[in-house]
Each structure stands twice: as structure tokens, then as C-alpha cells.
Rosetta silent file (secondary structure, phi, psi, omega in degrees, C-alpha in Angstrom):
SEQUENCE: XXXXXXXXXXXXXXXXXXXXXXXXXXXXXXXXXXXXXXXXXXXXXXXXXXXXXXXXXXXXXXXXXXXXXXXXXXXXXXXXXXXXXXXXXXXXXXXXXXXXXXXXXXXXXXXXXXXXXXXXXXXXX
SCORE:     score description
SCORE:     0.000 S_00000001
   1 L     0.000  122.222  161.179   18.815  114.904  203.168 S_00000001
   2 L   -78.010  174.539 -156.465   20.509  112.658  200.986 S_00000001
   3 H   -81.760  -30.111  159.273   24.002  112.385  200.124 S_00000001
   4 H   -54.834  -58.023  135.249   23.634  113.783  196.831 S_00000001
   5 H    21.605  -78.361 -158.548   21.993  116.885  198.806 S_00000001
   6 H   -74.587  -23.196 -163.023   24.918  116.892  201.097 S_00000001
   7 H   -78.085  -36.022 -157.639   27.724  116.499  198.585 S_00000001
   8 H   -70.634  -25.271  178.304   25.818  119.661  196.336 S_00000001
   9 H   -71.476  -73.098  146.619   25.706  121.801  200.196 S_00000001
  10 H    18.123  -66.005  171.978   29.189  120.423  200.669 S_00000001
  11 H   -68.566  -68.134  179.792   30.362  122.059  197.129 S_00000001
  12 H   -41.269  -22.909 -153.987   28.248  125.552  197.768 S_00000001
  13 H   -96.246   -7.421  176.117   29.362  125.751  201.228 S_00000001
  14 H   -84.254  -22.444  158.741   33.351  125.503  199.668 S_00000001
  15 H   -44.478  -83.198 -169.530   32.336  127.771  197.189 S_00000001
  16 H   -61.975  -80.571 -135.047   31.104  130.313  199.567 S_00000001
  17 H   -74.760  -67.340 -164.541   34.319  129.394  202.029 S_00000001
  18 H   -57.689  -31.844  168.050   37.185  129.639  199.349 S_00000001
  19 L   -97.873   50.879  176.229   36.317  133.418  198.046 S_00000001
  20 L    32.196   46.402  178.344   36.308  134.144  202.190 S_00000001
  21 L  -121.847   72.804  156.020   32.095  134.939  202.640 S_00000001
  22 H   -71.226  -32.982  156.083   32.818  132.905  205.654 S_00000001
  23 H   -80.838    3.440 -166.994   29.553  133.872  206.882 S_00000001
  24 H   -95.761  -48.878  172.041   27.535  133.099  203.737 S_00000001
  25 H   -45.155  -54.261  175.101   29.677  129.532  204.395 S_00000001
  26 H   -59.686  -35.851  163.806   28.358  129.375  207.626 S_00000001
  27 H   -62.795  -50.860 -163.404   24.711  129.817  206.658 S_00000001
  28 H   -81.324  -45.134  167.881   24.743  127.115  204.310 S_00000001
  29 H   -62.936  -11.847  167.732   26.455  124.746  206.468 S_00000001
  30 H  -113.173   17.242  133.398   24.184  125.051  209.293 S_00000001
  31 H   -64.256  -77.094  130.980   21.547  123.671  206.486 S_00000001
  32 H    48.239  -83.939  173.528   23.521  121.143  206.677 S_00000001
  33 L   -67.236  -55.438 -142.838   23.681  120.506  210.185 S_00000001
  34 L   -70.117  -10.864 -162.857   19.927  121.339  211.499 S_00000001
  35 L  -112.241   38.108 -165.651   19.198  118.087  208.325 S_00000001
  36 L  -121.081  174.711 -178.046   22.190  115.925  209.466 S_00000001
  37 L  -102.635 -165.596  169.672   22.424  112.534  211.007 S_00000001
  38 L   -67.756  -59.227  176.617   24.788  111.539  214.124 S_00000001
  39 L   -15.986  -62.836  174.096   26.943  110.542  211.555 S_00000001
  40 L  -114.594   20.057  178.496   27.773  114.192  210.627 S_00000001
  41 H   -67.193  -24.860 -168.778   26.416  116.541  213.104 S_00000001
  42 H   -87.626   -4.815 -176.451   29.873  117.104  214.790 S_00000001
  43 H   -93.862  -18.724 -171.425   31.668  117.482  210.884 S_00000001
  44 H   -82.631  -74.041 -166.504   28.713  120.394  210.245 S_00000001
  45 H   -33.702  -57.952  169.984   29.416  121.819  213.634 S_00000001
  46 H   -42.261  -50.790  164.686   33.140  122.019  212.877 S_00000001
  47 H   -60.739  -49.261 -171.994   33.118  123.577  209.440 S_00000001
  48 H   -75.763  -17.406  168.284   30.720  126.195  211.077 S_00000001
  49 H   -74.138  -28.728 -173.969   33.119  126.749  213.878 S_00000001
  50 H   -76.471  -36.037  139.290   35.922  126.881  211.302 S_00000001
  51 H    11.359 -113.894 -179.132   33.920  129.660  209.634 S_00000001
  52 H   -67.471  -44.591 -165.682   32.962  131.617  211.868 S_00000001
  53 H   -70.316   -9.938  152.811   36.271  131.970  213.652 S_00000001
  54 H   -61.589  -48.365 -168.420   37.677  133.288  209.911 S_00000001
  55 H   -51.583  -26.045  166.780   34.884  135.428  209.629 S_00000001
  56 H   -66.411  -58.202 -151.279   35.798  137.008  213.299 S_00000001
  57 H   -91.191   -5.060  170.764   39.484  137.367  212.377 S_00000001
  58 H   -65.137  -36.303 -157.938   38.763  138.531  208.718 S_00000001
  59 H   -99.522   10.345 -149.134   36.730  141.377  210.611 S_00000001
  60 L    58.436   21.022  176.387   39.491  141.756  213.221 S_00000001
  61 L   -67.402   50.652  159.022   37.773  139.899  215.956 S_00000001
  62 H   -87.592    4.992  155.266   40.436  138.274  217.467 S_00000001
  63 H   -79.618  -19.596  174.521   39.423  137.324  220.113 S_00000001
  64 H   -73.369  -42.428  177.053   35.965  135.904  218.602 S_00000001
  65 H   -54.662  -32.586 -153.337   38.604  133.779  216.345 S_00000001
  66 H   -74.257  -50.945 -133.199   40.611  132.446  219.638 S_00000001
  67 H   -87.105  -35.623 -176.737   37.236  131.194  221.491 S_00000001
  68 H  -111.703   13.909  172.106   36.113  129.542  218.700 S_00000001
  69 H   -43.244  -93.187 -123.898   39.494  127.576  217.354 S_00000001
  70 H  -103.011   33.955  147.253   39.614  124.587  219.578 S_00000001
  71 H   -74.227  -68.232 -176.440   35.921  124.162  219.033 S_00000001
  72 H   -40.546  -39.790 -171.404   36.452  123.352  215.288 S_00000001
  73 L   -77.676  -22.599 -175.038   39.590  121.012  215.924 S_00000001
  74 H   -80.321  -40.594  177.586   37.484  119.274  218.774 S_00000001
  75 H   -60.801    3.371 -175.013   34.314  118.535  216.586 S_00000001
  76 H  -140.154   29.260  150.057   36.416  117.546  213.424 S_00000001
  77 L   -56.851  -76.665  171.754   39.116  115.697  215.453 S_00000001
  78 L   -43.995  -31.902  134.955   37.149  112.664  215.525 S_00000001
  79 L   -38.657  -25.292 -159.102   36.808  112.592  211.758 S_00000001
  80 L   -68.774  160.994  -38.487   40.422  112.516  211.163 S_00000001
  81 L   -51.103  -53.894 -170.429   41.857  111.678  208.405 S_00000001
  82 E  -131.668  137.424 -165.680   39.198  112.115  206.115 S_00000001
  83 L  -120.670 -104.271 -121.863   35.610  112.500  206.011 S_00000001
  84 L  -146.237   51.052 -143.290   33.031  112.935  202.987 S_00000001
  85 L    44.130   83.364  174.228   36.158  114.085  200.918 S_00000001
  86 L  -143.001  103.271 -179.694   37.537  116.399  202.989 S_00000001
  87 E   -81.902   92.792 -149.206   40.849  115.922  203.964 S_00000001
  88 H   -62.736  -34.198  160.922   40.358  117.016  207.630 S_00000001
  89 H   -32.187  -50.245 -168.840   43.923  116.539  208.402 S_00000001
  90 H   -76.269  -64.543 -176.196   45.239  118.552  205.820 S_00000001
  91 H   -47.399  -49.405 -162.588   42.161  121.520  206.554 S_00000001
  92 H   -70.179  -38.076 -172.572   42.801  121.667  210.622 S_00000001
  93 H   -74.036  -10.616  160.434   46.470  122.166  210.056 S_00000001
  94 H   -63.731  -50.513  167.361   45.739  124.968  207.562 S_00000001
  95 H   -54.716  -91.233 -148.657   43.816  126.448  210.141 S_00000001
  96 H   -37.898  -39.447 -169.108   46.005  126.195  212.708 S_00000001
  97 H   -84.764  -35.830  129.601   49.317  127.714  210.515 S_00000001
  98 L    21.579  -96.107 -174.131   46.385  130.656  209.778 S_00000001
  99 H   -96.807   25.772  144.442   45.599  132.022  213.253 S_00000001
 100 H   -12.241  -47.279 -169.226   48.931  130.685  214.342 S_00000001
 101 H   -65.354  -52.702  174.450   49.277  134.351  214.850 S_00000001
 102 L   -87.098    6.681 -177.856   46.701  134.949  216.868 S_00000001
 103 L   -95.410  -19.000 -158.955   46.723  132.178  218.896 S_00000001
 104 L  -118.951  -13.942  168.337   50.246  133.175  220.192 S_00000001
 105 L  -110.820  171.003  154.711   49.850  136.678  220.443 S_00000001
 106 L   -18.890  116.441  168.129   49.114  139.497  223.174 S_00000001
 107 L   -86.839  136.445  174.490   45.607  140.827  222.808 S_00000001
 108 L   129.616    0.373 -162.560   45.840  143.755  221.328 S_00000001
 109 L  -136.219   22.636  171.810   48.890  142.796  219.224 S_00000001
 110 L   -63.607  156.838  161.471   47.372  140.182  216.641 S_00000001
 111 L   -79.738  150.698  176.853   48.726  139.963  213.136 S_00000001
 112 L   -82.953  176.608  176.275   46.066  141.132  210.834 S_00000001
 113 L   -66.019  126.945 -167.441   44.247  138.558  208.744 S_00000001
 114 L  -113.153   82.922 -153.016   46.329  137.591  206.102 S_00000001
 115 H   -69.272  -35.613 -164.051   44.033  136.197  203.054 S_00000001
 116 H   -65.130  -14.611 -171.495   46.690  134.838  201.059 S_00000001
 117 H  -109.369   12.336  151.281   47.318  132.089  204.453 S_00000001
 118 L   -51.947  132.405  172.859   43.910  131.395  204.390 S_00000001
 119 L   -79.414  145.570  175.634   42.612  127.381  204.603 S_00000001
 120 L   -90.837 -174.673  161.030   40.441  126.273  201.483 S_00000001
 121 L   -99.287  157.055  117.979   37.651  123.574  201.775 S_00000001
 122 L  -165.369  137.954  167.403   38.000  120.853  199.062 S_00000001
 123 L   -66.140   93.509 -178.414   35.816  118.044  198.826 S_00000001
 124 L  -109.282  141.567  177.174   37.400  115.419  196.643 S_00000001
 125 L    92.046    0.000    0.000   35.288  112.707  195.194 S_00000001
């Protein structure tokens, strides 16, 4: 896949992420991945971890959200700050103020998912 390729998956899969069809995001991005180099396999893997753990806590899965948090931040750590316009900094700490909630509370006692504190994707450039 070439980079135009990846920037047009890149846009669909932010598309897809930003009106919260975190699993529709997740589909496209693990195009993505299965066609990626070393270069990005661990930046695919992260966005699909970032995903899926809204799409768990969107559905009230919080515990599917907890398990797969410090998956995303470890596979997009190593990216930091920014990777194929993404400002990964800016995105993990979105997540993080997100399921803030759930990261800190009692299971059984999560906040529910709260769309307006949702993280976007954008790609700049």
C-alpha cells in the first residue's frame, strides 16, 4: 500500500472514528495494518486498540475498555509526538481524560460514556 492509500484509509478510518462507529473504525484500520510495513504496524495496532476500547465503553463494556487502554498507549507510545499527521500526544491524552472515569472507578460503578469527552482522530497534512 502506498502512502497515498494510507493517507485516504487514514482519512476514512477518522471519518468512521469521529461520528463514534468505532467499530466500522476498527475494520478499516485493520486494512491498514494486515498491508502495513514495520514502520507502522504498531501505529495501526494502536488506533485499533484505541477503537475498540471506545467501542466497549460506548456499549458499556467497561471492563473490555480497561483491558484494552494501556495496549493503545503502549503501541502508539513509541510514535510520540507525531506520526503520519496525527498528533499522538495530543490523541493519547484525550483518551486518557475520556476513560479517566473508568480507569479510576469500582467495577460496577463506571461513569457512563460520555460522547461529548470523546477523542477525535485528525490527520493533519
Amino acid at each position: 500500500m502506498n502512502d497515498a492509500e494510507i493517507a485516504a484509509g487514514l482519512r476514512r478510518a477518522a471519518e468512521l472514528f469521529n461520528a463514534a462507529q468505532y467499530h466500522e473504525a476498527h475494520e478499516v484500520l485493520d486494512e491498514l495494518w494486515e498491508s502495513a510495513s514495520a514502520r507502522d504496524s504498531d501505529f495501526f495496532k494502536g488506533l485499533i486498540q484505541a477503537a475498540i476500547a471506545l467501542h466497549h465503553y460506548s456499549l458499556g463494556n467497561a471492563d473490555g475498555a480497561r483491558k484494552l487502554y494501556s495496549g493503545h498507549r503502549q503501541y502508539l507510545g513509541p510514535y510520540l509526538p507525531s506520526h503520519r499527521g496525527l498528533d499522538v500526544a495530543q490523541f493519547l491524552a484525550r483518551m486518557q481524560a475520556c476513560l479517566a472515569g473508568v480507569l479510576r472507578a469500582r467495577p460496577g460503578s463506571e461513569p457512563p460514556f460520555d460522547p461529548a469527552q470523546r477523542p477525535l482522530l485528525e490527520f493533519r497534512g
